[in-house]
N, C-alpha and C positions, 0 to 999 in steps of 0.2 A: 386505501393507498397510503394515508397518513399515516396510519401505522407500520407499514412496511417501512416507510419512509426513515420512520423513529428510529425503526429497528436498524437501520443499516449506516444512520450517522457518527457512531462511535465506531463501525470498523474503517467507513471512510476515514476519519479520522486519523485513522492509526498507520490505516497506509500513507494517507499524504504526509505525517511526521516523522516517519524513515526517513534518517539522515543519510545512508548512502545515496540514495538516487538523487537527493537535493545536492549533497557534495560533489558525485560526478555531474550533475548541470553545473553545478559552480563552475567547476574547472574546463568546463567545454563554453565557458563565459566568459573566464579568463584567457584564454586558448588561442591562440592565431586564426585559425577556425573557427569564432567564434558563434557567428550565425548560420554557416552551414553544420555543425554538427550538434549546435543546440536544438536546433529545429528536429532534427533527423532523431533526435535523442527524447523529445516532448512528443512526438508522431507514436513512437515504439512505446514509449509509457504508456499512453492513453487505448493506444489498441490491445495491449497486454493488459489492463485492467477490463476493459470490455470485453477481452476473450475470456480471460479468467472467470467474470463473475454470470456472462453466459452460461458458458458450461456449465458450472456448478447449479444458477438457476435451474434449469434444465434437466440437469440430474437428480435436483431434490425435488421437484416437482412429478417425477417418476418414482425415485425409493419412497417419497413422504409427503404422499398429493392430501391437502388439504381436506378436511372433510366434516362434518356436520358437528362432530364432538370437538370440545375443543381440548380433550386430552389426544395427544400425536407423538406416541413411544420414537417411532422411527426417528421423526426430527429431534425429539429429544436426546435418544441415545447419541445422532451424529454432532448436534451442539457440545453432545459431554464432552466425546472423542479430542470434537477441535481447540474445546476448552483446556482441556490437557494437555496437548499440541504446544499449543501457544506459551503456556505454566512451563512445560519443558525447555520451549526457547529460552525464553525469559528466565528461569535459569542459569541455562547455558553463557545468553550475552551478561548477565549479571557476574558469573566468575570468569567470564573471561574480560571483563573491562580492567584497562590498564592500571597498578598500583601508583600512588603519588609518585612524581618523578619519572615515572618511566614513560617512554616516548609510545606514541598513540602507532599501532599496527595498522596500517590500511589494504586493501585489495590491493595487489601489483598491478591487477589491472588499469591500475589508477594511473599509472605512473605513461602510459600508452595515452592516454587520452590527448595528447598534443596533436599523437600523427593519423588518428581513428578518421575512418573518413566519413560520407552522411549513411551509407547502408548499414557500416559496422554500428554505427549512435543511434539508428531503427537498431538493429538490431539488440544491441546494449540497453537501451530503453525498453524494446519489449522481455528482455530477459529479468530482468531487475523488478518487474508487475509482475506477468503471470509468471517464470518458475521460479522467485525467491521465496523458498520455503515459508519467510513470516508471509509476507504480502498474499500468500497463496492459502496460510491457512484463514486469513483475515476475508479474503473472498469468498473463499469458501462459507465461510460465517455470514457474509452478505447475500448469497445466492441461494445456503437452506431458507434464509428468514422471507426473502423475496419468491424463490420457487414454492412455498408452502403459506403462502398470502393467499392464494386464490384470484389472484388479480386478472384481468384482461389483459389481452395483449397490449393494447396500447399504454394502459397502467403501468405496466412491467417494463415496458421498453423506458417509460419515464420517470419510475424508480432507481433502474438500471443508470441511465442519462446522469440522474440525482448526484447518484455513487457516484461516478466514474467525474462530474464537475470537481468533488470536496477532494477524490482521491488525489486528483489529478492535479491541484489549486497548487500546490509551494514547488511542483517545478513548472507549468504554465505560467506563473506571476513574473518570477524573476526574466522566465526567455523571454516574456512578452517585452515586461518592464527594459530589458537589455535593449532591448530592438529600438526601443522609443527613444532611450537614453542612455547609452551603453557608456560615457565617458563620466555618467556621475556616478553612475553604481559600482563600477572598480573598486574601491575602498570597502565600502560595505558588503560586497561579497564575500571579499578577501577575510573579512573581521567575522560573519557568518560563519564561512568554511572552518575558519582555525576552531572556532567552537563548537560548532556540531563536530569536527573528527576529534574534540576532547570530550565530550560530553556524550557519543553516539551512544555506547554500551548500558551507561546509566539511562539517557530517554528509553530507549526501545525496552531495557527491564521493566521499566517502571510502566509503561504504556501496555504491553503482553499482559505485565499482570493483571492489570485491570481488565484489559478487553476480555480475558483468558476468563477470569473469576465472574465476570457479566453472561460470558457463553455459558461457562455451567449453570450459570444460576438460572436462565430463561432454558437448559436443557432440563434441569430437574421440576423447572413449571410446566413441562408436559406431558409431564406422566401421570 
């Protein structure tokens, strides 16, 4: 289980430093609504990450059941695929982050979050875990490494648990922290938010790559 464990703390990792899903908590902290739609918004995170990296367990535990050798092509070729994945995002957020001077692009949806109610912030939260293509290939990566552990079920559920605490941690902190002390943390959200929506395109290049260049590298150790 320690090693599954290993295995799955760098992609936690990656999820819970995606800045969009922290900057829409932000602004649903800022928000007139602020604790009904934060809550509503940390609910749909947390169950989107637990759906997501079930399934996938699940899946890889059927194409790439674990087994006496410890060469495992199957799990290996799907580690490559997602390592790739991820190379191509990263990529992608890499030429698309904004030149000096020019004003930072965000989701329009963004611009809604005043009037979203608590189903739409479930709803928003779980969309932003399980189908945000990174967060989805990052699961994914969490779920071969855990589906092809060979774990027992109770193991798995508390690998899974594992994941889904670290994924889940920097929008849990702050809704928690709001709840307890909402009128000191204004300032500091506010100084957060402006920098992660300048800085999103650079973290998330730079984080893809690594997670991305880690999958392939644990894909071509199992062949």
């Amino acid at each position: 289980m320690n090693a599954a464990i290993g295995a799955v703390l760098p992609l936690a990792l990656g999820v819970a430093i995606s800045p969009i899903p922290i900057i829409a908590a932000i602004l649903m902290l800022l928000s007139p609504r602020a604790r009904v739609t934060s809550v509503g918004f940390l609910l749909g995170w947390i169950v989107g990450i637990v759906t997501a990296v079930t399934v996938f367990t699940l899946l890889a535990s059927v194409i790439a059941p674990p087994d006496s050798d410890a060469a495992n092509p199957a799990r290996g070729a799907v580690q490559i695929i997602l390592g790739v994945g991820l190379l191509l995002v990263a990529m992608r957020q890499w030429r698309g982050r904004p030149k000096p001077g020019e004003p930072v692009a965000l989701p329009k949806w963004m611009a809604a979050i005043d009037r979203i109610t608590f189903p739409v912030a479930i709803g928003l939260g779980f969309l932003l875990s399980a189908v945000n293509p990174k967060n989805l290939l990052m699961a994914a990566g969490a779920g071969v490494d855990i589906g092809t552990a060979g774990l027992d079920l109770g193991s798995t559920i508390a690998v899974i648990a594992i994941f889904t605490v670290i994924a889940a941690s920097t929008v849990l902190v702050p809704v928690v922290a709001y709840l307890i002390a909402a009128d000191r943390l204004r300032a500091p959200l506010d100084g957060l938010r402006g920098w992660l929506e300048k800085e999103n395109a650079v973290i998330m290049s730079v984080l893809l790559l690594v997670i991305g260049v880690a999958l392939i590298g644990k894909g071509i150790g199992a062949f």
